[in-house]
Steps between C-alpha positions, in 0.01 A plus 500: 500500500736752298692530826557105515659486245692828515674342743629252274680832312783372259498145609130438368683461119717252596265268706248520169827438280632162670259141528452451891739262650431110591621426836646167593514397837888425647388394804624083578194235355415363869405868649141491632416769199473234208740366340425550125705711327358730216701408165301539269183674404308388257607139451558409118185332323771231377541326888148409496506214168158673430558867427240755308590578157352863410241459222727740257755236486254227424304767227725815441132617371313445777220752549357364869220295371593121522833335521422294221659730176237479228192533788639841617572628166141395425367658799648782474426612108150442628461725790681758301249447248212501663620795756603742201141389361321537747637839605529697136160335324274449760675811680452724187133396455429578878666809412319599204176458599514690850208716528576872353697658764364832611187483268669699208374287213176511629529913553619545153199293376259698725648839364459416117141394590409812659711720219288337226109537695632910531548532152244302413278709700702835303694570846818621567721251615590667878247798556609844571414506879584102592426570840187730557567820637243530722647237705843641505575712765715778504654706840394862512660782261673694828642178606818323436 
């Protein structure tokens, strides 16, 4: 693909710089080709009696809702409405009252309940051994 275009080299700017060119045939009307001319491209709306008229001219406000001035401003200050509603209050309630992400709330609880049945009870809070040693084993003394 790169080499494609390489081949282009200096000439690629100015091909990307200038419009491409409209071609009008020179050749006489009756040839067998056609006989039509090219003259212009995009005929002007005016010719046809009947032309569009872009709705910002009608309604420099227009917002793409209606055509009719007061409808679209209507329509629109109510989808912004209830869009901006819909997304930051019933958005923030979804929000707030997710489920507790990673069950920290409820491990904090769960921690302060078993802190207050060990001192209840007169124990320390974390024991001296919290694992038992008899479970933990150890490699060998001559090994490393």
């Amino acid at each position: 693909m790169l080499t494609r275009v390489s081949r282009f080299g200096s000439a690629l700017p100015r091909l990307l710089s200038k419009p491409p060119a409209r071609f009008v045939s020179q050749s006489n009307r009756t040839s067998a080709a056609g006989s039509a001319a090219v003259t212009e491209l995009h005929p002007a709306a005016e010719q046809a009696g009947h032309g569009e008229v872009s709705p910002y001219v009608k309604n420099p406000d227009y917002h793409g809702f209606s055509s009719d001035p007061v409808v679209d401003r209507w329509n629109m200050r109510v989808a912004f409405f209830f869009s901006i509603s819909v997304v930051l209050v019933i958005g923030g309630t979804f929000i707030h009252y997710l489920p507790d992400h990673g069950m920290r709330q409820w491990a904090r609880r769960e921690a302060e309940r078993v802190i207050q049945q060990r001192e209840k009870a007169g124990l320390p809070v974390i024991g001296e051994n919290y694992y038992d040693p008899n479970k933990i084993i150890l490699a060998p003394a001559g090994e490393e």
